[in-house]
C-alpha positions as CSV (number, residue, x, y, z in Angstrom):
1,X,-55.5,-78.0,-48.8
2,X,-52.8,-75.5,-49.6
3,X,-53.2,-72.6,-51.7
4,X,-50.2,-74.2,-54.4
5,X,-52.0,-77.7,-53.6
6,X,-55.6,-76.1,-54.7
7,X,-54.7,-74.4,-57.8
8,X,-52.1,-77.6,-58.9
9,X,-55.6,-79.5,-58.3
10,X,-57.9,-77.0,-60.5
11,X,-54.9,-76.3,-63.3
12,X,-55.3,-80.3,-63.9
13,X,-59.2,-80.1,-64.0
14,X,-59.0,-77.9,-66.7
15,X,-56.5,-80.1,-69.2
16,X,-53.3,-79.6,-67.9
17,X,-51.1,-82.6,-66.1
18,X,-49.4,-83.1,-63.1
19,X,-46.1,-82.2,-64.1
20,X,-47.4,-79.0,-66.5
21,X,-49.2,-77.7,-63.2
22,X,-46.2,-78.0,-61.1
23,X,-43.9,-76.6,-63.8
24,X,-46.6,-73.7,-64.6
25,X,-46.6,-72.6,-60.8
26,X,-43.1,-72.8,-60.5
27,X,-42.5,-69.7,-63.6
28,X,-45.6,-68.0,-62.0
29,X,-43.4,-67.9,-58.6
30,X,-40.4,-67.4,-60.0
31,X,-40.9,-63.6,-61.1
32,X,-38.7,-63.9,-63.9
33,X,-37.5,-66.0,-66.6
34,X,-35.2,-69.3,-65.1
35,X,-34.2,-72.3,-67.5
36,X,-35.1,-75.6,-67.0
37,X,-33.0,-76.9,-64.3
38,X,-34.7,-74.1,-62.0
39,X,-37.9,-75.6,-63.0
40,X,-36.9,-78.7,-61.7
41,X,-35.6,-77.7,-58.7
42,X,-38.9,-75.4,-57.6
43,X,-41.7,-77.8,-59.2
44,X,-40.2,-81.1,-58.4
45,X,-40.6,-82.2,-62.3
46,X,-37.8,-84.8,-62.6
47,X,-34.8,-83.3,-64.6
48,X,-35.4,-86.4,-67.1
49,X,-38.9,-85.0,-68.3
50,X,-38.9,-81.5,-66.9
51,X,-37.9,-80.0,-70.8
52,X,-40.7,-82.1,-72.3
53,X,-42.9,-80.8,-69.7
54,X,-42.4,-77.2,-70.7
55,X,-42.5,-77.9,-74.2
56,X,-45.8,-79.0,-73.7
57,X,-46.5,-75.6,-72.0
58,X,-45.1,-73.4,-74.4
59,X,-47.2,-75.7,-77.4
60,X,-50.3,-75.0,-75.3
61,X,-49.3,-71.7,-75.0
62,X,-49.1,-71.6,-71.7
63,X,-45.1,-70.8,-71.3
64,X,-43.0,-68.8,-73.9
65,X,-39.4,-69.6,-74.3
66,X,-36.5,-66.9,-74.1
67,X,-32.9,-66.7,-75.2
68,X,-30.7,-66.4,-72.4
69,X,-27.6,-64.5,-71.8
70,X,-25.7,-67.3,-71.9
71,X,-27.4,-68.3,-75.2
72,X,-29.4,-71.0,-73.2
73,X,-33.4,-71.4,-73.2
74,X,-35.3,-69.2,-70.1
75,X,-39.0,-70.2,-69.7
76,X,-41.3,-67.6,-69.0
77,X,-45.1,-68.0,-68.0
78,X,-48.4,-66.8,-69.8
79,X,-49.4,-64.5,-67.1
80,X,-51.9,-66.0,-64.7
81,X,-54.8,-63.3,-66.0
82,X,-54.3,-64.1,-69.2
83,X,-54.4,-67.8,-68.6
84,X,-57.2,-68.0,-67.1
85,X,-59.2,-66.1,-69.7
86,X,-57.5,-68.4,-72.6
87,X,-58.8,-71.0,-70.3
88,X,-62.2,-69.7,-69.9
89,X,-62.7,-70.0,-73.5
90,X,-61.4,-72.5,-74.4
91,X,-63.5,-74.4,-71.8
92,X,-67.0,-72.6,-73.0
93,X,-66.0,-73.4,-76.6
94,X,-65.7,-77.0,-75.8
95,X,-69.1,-77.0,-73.7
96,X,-70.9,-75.0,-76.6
97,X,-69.6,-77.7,-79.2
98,X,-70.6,-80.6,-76.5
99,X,-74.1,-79.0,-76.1
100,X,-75.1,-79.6,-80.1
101,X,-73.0,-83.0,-80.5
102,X,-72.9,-85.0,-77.7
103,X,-77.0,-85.6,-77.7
104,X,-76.4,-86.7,-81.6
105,X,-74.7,-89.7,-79.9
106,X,-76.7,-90.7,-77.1
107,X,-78.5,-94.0,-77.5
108,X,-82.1,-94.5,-75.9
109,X,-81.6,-96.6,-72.5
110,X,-82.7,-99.8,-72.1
111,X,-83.6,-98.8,-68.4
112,X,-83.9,-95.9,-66.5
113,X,-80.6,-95.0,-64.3
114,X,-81.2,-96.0,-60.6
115,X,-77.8,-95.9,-58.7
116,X,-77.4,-96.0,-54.9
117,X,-75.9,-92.8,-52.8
118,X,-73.6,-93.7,-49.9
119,X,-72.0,-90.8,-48.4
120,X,-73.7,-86.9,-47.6
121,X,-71.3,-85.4,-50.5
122,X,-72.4,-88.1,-52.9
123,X,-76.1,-87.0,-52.0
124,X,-75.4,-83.5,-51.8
125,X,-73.7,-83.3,-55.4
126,X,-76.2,-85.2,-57.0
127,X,-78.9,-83.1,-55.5
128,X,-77.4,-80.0,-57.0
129,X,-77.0,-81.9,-60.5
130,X,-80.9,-82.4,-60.6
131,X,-81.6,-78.7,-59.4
132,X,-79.3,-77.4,-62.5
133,X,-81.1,-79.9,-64.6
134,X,-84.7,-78.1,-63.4
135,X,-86.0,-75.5,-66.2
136,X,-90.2,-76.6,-65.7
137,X,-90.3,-77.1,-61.8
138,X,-88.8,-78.3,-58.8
139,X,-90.2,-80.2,-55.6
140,X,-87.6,-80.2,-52.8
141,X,-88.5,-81.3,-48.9
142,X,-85.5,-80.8,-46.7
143,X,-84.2,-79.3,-43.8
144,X,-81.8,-76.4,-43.0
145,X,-78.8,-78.1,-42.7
146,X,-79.1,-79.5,-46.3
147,X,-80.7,-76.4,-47.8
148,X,-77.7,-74.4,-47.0
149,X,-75.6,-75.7,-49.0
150,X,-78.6,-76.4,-51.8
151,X,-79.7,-72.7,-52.0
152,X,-77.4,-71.1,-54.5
153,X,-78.8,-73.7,-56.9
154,X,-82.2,-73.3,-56.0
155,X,-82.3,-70.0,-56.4
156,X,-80.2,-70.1,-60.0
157,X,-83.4,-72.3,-61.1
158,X,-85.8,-70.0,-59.7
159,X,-83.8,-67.6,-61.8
160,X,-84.1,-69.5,-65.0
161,X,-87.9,-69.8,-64.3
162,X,-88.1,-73.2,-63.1
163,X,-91.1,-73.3,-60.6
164,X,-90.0,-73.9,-57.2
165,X,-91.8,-75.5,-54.5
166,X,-90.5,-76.2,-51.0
167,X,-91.4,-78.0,-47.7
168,X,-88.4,-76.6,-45.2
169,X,-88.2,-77.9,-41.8
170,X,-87.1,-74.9,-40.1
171,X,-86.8,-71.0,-41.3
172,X,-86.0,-70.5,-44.9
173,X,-85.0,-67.7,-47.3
174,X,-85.3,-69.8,-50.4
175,X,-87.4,-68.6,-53.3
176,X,-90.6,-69.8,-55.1
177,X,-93.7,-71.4,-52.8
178,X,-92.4,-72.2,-49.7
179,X,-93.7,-73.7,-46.5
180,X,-92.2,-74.5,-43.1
181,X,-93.5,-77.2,-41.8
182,X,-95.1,-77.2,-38.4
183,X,-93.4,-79.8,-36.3
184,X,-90.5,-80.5,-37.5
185,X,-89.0,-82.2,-34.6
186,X,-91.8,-84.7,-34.6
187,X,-91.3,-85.7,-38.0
188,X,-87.7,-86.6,-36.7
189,X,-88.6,-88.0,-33.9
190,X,-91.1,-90.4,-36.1
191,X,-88.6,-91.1,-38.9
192,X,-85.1,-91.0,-36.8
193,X,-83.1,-89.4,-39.9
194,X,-83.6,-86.0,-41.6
195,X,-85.2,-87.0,-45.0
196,X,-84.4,-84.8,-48.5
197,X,-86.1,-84.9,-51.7
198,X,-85.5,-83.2,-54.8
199,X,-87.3,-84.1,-58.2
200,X,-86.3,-81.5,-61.0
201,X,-88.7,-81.4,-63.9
202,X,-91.0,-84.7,-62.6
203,X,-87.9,-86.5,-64.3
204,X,-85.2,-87.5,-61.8
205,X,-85.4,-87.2,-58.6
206,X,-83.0,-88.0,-55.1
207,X,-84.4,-88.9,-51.9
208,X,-82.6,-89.9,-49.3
209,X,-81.9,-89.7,-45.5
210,X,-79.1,-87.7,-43.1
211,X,-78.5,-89.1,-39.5
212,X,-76.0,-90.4,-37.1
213,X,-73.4,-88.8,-39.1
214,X,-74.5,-91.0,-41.6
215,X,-76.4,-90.3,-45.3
216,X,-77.6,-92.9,-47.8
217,X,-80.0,-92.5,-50.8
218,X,-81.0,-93.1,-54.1
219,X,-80.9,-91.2,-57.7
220,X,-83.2,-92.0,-60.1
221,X,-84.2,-91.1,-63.4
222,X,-87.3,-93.2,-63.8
223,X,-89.8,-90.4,-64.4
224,X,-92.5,-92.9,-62.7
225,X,-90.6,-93.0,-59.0
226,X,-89.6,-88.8,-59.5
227,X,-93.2,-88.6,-60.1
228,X,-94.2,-89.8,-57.0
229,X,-91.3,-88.2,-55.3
230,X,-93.1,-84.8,-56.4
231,X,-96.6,-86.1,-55.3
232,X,-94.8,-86.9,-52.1
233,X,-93.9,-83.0,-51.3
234,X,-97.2,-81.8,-53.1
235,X,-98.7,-83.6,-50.5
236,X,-97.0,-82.4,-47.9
237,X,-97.6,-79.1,-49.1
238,X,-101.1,-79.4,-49.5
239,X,-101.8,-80.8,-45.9
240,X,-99.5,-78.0,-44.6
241,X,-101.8,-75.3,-46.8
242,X,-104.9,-77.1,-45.3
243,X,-103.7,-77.1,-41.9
244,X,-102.9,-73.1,-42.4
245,X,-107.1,-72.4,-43.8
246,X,-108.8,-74.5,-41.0
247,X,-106.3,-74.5,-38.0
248,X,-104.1,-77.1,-36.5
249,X,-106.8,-77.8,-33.9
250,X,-109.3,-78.5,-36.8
251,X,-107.1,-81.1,-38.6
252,X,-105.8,-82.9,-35.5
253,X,-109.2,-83.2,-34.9
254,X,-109.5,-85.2,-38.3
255,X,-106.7,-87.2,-37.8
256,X,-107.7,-88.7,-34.7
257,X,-111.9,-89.3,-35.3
258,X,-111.9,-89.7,-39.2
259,X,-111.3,-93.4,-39.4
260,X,-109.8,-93.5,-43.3
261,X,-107.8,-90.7,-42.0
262,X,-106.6,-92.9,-38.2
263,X,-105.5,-96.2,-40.8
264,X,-103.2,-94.3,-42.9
265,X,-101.8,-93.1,-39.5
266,X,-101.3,-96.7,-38.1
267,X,-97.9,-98.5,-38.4
């Protein structure tokens, strides 16, 4: 994506349209006042709508108008600085008044959100969404490809004092109680996929699986299946806590003559 292309895309986001994005990067680039007909010509605002356009600018305070020497209307921008701070409040103003309303209108569900994951950015997103919705604890079992891009948000929960608990299969710098888990590769071998789970606050919870340049999963907020998401990794961590006190040999050893412990190992 182009720089222009990028911030036509984030100028949108954030309220404006399609044609007030164009129009508002075409002043910025100008360097000094031009009329509408310039507009058009640099934004590709059709000359039909290109005044309304930046009419709508200068009522959102985003352009200013400016007498001409010919007596005609110039169009200067709200500096970009400026903007963006305007913008900045204006966005944390909304999210402050959304933060004590929008829970007045939010009706009980009849059933708790399940919805199915397709894609790794789909997955991904909604795995950060449930870490930024963490403030108690969070359980997440992953692997380093996936923690990469999840460790920013990790580490902002860890911040806000969510508890955080981690199996990673390979090295990891996140924070909280982490453990690496001690064979990794035949845990992929065994499942064929790289499996992730994340369950923020025992509440909601994704798990789901990357492989063959594939990724499919599920989100769920049924605070039953996180909660056995979560006993999922505190189990992991606990065998891979037990294996660290009496040895690897020792619990091998287990697996393979304890009989309850050999059926739960049978497919």
């Amino acid at each position: 994506m182009t720089p222009v292309r990028d911030v036509l895309e984030h100028l949108q986001r954030l309220g404006m349209s399609g044609y007030e994005a164009k129009a508002y990067v075409a002043l910025v680039a100008a360097g000094r006042p031009i009329n509408g007909y310039e507009v058009a010509k640099r934004s590709g605002v059709p000359r039909s709508t290109v005044y309304e356009t930046l009419g709508k600018l200068v009522a959102r305070g985003a352009a200013y108008e400016r007498r001409g020497e010919t007596d005609a209307t110039d169009y200067l921008p709200l500096p970009p600085e400026a903007l963006i701070e305007r913008l900045r409040r204006e966005f944390d103003g909304s999210l402050a008044a959304l933060e004590e309303a929008l829970p007045a209108v939010v009706a009980e569900p009849e059933a708790h959100l399940l919805h199915s994951l397709t894609d790794a950015e789909a997955m991904l997103t909604r795995a950060e969404d449930v870490i930024a919705g963490a403030s108690r604890d969070l359980f997440l079992s992953a692997w380093p490809q996936e923690t990469r891009r999840l460790a920013p948000h990790v580490r902002a929960a860890a911040g806000r004092g969510a508890e955080v608990s981690v199996i990673s299969f390979g090295e990891s710098d996140l924070p909280g109680s982490v453990h690496e888990h001690r064979h990794p590769d035949a845990v992929l071998d065994d499942l064929g996929y790289r499996l992730i789970v994340v369950v923020g606050d025992r509440r909601e919870a994704v798990v789901g699986g990357f492989g063959d340049g594939a990724a499919w999963g599920v989100y769920t907020a049924d605070p039953a299946v996180a909660l056995m998401a979560a006993e999922y990794v505190r189990q992991d961590i606990a065998l891979q806590t037990l294996a660290d006190h009496i040895g690897p040999e020792e619990l091998e050893r287990l697996f393979t003559t304890e009989p309850g412990l050999r059926r739960l190992l049978r497919r």
